[in-house]
KEKOLVEX-241825 format. One line per 2 residues: number of its first residue (from 1); for each residue y, z, x of C-alpha. Coordinates in pm, 1 decimal, decimal comma, always signed. Example, Ala and Ser with C-alpha at 12.3 -4.5 7.8 and 13.67 -1.06 7.14 Angstrom:
2
1 = -450,0/+780,0/+1230,0 | -106,0/+714,0/+1367,0
end
This chain:
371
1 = +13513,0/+17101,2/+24631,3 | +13413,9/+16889,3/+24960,2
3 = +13224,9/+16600,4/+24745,4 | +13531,6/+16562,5/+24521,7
5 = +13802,4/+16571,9/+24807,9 | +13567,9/+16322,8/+24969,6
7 = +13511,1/+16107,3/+24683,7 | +13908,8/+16086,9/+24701,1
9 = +13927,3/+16023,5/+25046,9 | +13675,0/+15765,9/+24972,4
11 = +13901,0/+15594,2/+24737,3 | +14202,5/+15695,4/+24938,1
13 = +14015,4/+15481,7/+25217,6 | +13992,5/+15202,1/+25024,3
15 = +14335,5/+15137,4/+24934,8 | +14416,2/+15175,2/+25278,1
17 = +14160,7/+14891,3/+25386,9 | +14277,6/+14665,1/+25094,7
19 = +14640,4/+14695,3/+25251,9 | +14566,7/+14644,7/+25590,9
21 = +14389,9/+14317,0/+25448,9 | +14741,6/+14201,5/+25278,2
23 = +14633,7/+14274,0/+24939,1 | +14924,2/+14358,4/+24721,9
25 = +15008,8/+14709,0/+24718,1 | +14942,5/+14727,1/+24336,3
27 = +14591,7/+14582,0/+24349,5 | +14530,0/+14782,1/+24614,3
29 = +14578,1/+15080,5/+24399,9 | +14446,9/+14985,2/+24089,3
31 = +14105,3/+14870,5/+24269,3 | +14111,5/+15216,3/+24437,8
33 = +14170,4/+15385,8/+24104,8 | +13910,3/+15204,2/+23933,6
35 = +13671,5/+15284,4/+24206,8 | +13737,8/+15646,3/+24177,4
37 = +13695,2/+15666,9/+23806,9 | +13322,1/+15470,0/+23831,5
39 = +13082,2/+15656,7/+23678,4 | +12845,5/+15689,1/+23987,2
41 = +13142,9/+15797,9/+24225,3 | +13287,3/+16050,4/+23956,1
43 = +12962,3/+16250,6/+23915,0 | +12879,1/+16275,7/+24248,8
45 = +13226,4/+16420,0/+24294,4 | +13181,7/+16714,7/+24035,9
47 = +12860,2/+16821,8/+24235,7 | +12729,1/+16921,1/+24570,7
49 = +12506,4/+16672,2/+24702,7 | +12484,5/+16392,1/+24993,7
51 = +12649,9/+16098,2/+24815,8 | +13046,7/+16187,9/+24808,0
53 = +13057,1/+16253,2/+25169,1 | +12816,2/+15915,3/+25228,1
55 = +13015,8/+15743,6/+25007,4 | +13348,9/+15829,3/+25228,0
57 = +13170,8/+15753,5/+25551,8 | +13090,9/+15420,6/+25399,6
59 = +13436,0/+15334,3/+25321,9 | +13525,5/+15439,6/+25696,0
61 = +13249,6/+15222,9/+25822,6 | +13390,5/+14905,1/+25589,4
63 = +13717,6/+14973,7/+25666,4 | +13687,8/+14994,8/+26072,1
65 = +13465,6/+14678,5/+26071,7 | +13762,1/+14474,5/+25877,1
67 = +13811,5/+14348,2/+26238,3 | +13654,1/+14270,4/+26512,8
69 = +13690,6/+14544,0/+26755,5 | +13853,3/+14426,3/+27074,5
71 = +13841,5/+14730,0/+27313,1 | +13548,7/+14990,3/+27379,9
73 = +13736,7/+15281,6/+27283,6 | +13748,6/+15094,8/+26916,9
75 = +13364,4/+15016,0/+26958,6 | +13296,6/+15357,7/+27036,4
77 = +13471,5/+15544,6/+26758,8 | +13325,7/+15279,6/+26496,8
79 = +12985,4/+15364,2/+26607,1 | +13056,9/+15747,8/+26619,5
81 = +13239,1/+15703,9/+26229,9 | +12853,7/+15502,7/+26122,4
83 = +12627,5/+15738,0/+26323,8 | +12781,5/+16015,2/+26177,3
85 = +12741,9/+15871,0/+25827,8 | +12357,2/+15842,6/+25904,9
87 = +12374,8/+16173,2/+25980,3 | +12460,4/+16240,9/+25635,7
89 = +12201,1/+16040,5/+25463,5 | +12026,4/+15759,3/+25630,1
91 = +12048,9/+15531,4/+25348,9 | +12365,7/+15409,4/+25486,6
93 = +12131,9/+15213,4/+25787,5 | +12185,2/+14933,5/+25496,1
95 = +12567,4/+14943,2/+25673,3 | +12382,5/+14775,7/+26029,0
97 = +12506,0/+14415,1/+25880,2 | +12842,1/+14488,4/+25898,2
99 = +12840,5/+14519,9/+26301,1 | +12732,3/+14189,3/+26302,7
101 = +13073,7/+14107,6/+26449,0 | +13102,3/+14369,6/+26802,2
103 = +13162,5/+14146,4/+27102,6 | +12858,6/+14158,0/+27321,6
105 = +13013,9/+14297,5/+27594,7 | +13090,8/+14579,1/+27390,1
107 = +12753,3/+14658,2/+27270,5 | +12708,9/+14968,9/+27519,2
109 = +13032,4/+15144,8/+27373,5 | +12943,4/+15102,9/+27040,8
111 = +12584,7/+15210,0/+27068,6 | +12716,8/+15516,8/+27260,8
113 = +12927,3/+15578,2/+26980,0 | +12670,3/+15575,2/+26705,1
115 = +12417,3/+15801,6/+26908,0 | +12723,6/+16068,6/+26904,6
117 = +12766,0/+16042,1/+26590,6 | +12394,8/+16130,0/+26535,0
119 = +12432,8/+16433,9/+26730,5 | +12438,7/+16663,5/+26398,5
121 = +12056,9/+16586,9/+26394,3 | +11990,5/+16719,9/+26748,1
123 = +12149,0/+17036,5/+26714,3 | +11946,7/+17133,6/+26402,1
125 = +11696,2/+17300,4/+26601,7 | +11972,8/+17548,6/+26693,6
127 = +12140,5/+17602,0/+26407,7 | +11906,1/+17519,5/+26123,4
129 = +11798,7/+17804,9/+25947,7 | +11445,1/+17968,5/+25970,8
131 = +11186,9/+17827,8/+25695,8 | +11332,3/+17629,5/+25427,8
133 = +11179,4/+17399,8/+25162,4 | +11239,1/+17056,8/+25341,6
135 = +11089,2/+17048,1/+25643,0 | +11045,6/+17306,1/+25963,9
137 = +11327,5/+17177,9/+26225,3 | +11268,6/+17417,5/+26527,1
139 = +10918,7/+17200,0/+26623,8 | +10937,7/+16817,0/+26706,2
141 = +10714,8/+16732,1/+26463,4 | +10888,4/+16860,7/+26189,0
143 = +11221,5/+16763,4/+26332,0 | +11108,2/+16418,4/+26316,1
145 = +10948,6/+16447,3/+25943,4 | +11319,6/+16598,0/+25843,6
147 = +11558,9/+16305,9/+25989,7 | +11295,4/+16060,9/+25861,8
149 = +11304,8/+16180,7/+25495,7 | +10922,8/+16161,3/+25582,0
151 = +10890,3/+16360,5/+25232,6 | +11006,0/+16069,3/+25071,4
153 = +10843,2/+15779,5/+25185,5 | +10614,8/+15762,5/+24968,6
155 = +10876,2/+15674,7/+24705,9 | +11034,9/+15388,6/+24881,6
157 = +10954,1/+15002,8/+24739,5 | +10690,3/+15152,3/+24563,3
159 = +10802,3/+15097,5/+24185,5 | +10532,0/+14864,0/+24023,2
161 = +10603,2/+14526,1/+23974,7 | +10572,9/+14513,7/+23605,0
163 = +10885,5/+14717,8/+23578,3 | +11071,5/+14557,3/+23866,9
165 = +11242,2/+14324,9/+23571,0 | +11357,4/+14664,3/+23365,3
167 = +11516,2/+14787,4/+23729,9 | +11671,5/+14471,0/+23786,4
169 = +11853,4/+14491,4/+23422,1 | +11885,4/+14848,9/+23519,3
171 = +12071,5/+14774,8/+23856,4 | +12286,9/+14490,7/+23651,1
173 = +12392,5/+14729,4/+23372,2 | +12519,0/+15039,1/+23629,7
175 = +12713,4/+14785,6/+23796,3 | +12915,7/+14618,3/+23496,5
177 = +12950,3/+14974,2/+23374,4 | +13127,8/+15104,6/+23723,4
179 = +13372,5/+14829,9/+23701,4 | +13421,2/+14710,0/+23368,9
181 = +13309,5/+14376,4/+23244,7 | +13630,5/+14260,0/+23323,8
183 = +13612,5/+14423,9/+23676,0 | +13219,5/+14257,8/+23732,3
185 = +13372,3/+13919,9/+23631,3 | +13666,1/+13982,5/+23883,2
187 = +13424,9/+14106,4/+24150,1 | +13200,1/+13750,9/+24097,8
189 = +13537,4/+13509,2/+24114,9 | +13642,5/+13743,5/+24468,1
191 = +13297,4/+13686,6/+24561,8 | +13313,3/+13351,1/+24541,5
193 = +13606,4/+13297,0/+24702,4 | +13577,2/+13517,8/+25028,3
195 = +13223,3/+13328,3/+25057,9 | +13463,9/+13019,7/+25119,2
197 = +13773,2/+13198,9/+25285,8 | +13552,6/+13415,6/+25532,2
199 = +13228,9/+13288,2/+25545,6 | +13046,3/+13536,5/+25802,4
201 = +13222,0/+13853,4/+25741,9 | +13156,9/+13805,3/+25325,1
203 = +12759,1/+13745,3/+25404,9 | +12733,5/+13979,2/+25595,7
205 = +12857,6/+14216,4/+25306,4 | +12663,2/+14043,2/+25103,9
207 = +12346,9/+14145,7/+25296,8 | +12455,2/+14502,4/+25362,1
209 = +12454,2/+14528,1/+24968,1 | +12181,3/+14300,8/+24890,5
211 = +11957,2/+14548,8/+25099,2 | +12110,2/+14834,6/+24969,1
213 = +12049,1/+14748,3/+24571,4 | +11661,1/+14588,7/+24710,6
215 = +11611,7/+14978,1/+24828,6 | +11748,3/+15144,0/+24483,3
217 = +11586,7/+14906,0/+24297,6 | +11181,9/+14936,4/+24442,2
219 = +11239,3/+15303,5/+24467,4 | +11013,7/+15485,0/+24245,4
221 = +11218,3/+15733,9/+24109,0 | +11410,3/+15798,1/+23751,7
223 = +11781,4/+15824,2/+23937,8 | +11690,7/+15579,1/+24216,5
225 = +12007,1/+15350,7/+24157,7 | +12241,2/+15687,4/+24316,0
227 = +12158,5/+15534,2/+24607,8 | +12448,9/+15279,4/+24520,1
229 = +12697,7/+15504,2/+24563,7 | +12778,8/+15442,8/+24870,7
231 = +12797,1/+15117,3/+24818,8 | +13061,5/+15081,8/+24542,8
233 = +13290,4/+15007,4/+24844,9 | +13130,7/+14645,5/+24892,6
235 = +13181,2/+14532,2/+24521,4 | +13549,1/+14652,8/+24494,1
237 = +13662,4/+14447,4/+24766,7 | +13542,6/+14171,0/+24565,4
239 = +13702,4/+14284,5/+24296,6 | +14045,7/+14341,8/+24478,3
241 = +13987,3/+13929,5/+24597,0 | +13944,9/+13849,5/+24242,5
243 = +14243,8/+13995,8/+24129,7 | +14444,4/+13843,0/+24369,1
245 = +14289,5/+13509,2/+24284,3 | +14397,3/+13541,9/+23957,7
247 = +14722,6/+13694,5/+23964,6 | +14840,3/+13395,5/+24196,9
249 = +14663,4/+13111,0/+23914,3 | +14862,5/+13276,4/+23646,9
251 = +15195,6/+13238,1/+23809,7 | +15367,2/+13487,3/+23582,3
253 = +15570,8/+13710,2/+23715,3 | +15495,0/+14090,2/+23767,1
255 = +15124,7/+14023,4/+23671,6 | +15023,2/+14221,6/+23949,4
257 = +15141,4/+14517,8/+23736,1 | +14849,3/+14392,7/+23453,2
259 = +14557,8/+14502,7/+23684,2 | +14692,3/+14874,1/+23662,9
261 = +14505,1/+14819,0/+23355,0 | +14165,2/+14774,0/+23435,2
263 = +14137,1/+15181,2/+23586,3 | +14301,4/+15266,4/+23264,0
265 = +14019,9/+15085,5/+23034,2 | +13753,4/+15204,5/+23240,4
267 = +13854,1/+15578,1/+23153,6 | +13944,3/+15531,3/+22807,3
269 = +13558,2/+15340,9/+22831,4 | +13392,5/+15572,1/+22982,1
271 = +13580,1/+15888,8/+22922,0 | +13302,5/+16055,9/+22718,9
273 = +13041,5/+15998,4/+23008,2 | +13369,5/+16161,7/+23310,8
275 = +13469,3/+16415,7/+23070,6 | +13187,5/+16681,5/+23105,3
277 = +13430,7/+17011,7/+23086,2 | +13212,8/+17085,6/+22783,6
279 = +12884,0/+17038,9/+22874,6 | +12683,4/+17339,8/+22885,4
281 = +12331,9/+17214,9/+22848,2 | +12245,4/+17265,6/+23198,5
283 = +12346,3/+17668,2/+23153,1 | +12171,0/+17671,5/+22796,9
285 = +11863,5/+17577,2/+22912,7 | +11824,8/+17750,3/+23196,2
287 = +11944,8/+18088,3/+23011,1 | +11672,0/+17984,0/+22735,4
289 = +11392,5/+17913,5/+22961,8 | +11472,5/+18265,1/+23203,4
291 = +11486,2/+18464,9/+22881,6 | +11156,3/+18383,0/+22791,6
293 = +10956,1/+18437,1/+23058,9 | +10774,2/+18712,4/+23126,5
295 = +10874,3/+18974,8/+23377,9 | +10759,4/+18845,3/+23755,5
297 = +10650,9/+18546,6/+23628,0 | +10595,6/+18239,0/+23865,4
299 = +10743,3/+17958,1/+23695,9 | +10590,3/+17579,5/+23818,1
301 = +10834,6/+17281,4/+23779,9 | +10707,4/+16927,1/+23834,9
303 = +11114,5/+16770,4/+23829,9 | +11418,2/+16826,1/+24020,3
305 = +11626,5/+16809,1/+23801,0 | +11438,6/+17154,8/+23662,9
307 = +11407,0/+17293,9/+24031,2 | +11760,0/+17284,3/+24116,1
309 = +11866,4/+17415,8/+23787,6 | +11654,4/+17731,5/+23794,2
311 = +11751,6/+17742,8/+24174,9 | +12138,0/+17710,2/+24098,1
313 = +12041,1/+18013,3/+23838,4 | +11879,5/+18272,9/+24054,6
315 = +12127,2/+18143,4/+24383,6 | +12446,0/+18134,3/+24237,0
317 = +12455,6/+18297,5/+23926,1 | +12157,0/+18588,9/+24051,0
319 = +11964,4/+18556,2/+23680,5 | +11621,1/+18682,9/+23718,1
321 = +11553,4/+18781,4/+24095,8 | +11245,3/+18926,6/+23946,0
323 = +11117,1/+18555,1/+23904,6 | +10959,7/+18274,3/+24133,2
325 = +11024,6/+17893,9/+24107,1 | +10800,1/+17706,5/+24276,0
327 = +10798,7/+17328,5/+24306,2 | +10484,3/+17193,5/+24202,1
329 = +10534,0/+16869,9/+24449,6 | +10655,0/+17030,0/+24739,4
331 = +10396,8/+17322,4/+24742,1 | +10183,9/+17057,6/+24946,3
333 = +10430,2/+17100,3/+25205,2 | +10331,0/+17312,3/+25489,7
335 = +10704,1/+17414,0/+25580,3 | +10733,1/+17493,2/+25187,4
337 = +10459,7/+17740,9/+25136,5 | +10593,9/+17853,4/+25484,5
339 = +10926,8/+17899,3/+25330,9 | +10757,4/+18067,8/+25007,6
341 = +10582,5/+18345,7/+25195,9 | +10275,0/+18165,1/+25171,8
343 = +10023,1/+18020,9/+25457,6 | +10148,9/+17672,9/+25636,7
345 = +9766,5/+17591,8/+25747,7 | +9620,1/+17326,4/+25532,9
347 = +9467,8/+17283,0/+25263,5 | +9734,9/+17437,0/+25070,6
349 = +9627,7/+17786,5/+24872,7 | +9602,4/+17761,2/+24508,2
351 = +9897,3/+17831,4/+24328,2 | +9690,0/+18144,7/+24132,6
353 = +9500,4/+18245,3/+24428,9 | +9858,1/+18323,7/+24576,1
355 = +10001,4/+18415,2/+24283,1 | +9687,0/+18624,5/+24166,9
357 = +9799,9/+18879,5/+23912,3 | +10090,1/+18751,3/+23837,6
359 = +10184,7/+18508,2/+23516,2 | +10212,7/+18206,7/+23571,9
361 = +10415,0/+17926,6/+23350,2 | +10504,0/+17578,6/+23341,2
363 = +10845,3/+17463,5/+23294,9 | +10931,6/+17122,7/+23109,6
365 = +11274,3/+17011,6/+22938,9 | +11096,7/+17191,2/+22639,4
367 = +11103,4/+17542,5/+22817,9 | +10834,9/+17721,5/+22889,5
369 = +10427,5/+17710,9/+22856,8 | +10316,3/+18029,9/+22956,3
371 = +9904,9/+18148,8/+22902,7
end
């Protein structure tokens, strides 16, 4: 429920920043519409993960950063709104650009302002819980590898080079499919026309998003591109430009009212990829794969995507308590086998030295593979 009221509020924001810009008021919706019915957005709303609420403390950040902020209360509060955004997933450090613009003499107000907002990752300590999978927070150590993401730097600009050309296409395709051709082509002509109207505020977009899609793009993982969603914002200002650009060359009236279209095509487009009311595969596999497996098994997964499924099954639903999941990758992790029952010194124990005398299978999209 919080990712999808915040991937409203996210849109909501938007059509709030487009108005305070001048845009019409019906461009301003119909960008904010379309935004909310991008592919990206939409299934991060349906789920709870990081990227809804980044995604609305992105469109905060963009929207307070419209102007140049002229007091040090203003300062402040913009840097508590960002800090407290990287508190919710550091990817949105790719934001940093967009502060370009705070007066000098305000630079201690708005620093202050972004170390409150970070606050959330000092108080962990005290109200994380005990051992969990990601990381142990009550030691500094560990405190630092969690607010790092140290567990995933490894992944970060390290896709090969031979398949940087497939990402690229990749990273081209997700964004014509979030806005539409049509949208992508408005986006380009808004584009180029705040790079002539407003110079240093556009580049500085520009680089905020440029470093944002360089990230997604050399990170070596299937889904690495989710790390755009935050970022939507950046393009559909654009887009909002474009339409305005070309509403005023057509100079026929009430042709506003024809971009209320473009959030209308991209459902009917893309309906069949929103519209997941009757997707069960998720729940059939996971019902498949728990009904095979032994009694007390240990079941080994090597993806997420089969982690958090069998997780979401024993958690939510309470299938098979008599069962363990353990992630291959993360079983490495001291704080992990901590968090499993298991001994944090290194090297890690063998999964069936631990798990001695008790079956132990592998899990693929296939099911099982059990001895």
């Amino acid at each position: 429920m919080l990712s999808a009221l915040l991937a409203a509020a996210t849109a909501a924001t938007l059509a709030w920043t487009l108005l305070r810009r001048g845009v019409d008021p019906v461009i301003a919706v119909s960008t904010s519409l379309l935004l909310a019915a991008t592919p990206l957005l939409w299934s991060q709303a349906l789920i709870t993960e990081v990227y809804a609420p980044a995604a609305f403390f992105a469109a905060q950040t963009v929207a307070w950063t419209q102007e140049t902020p002229a007091t040090s209360r203003r300062a402040f509060v913009g840097g508590c709104i960002w800090g407290w955004g990287l508190s919710v997933h550091p990817a949105l450090i790719f934001l940093a650009p967009l502060w370009g613009g705070v007066p000098r003499r305000l630079w201690a107000s708005w620093a202050g302002g972004v170390v409150v907002g970070l606050l959330p990752y000092a108080l962990l300590p005290l109200i994380g819980a005990g051992p969990q999978p990601w990381g142990d927070v009550h030691n500094l150590a560990g405190w630092w590898d969690y607010v790092t993401a140290r567990l995933y730097w490894g992944y970060a600009f390290a896709l090969p080079w031979k398949a940087l050309p497939q990402r690229f296409l990749a990273w081209l395709a997700l964004l014509i499919r979030q806005f539409t051709p049509v949208g992508a082509a408005l986006a380009a002509v808004g584009a180029a026309s705040l790079a002539r109207r407003e110079r240093l505020p556009f580049w500085r977009t520009v680089l905020a998003f440029g470093a944002a899609s360089a990230y997604a793009i050399g990170y070596h993982t299937t889904d690495s591109l989710v790390y755009l969603t935050p970022y939507l914002i950046i393009p559909a200002l654009w887009l909002a430009e474009g339409a305005t650009q070309v509403v005023a060359r057509l100079d026929v009236r009430r042709a506003r009212w024809w971009s209320l279209a473009l959030p209308l095509a991209a459902l009917l487009w893309q309906w069949g990829t929103l519209d997941l009311h009757r997707d069960t595969s998720a729940r059939e596999w996971w019902e498949a794969t728990l009904r095979a497996a032994p009694p007390g098994a240990v079941l080994v997964t090597a993806a997420d995507a089969h982690t958090f499924t069998l997780w979401y099954a024993q958690e939510a639903v309470g299938a098979r308590p008599d069962i363990t999941v353990v992630d291959r990758d993360l079983w490495a992790q001291a704080s992990y086998r901590q968090f499993m029952g298991a001994s944090a010194a290194d090297p890690a124990p063998a999964l069936d030295t631990f798990f001695a005398g008790r079956v132990r299978c592998t899990v693929d999209t296939a099911g099982l593979t059990c001895p």
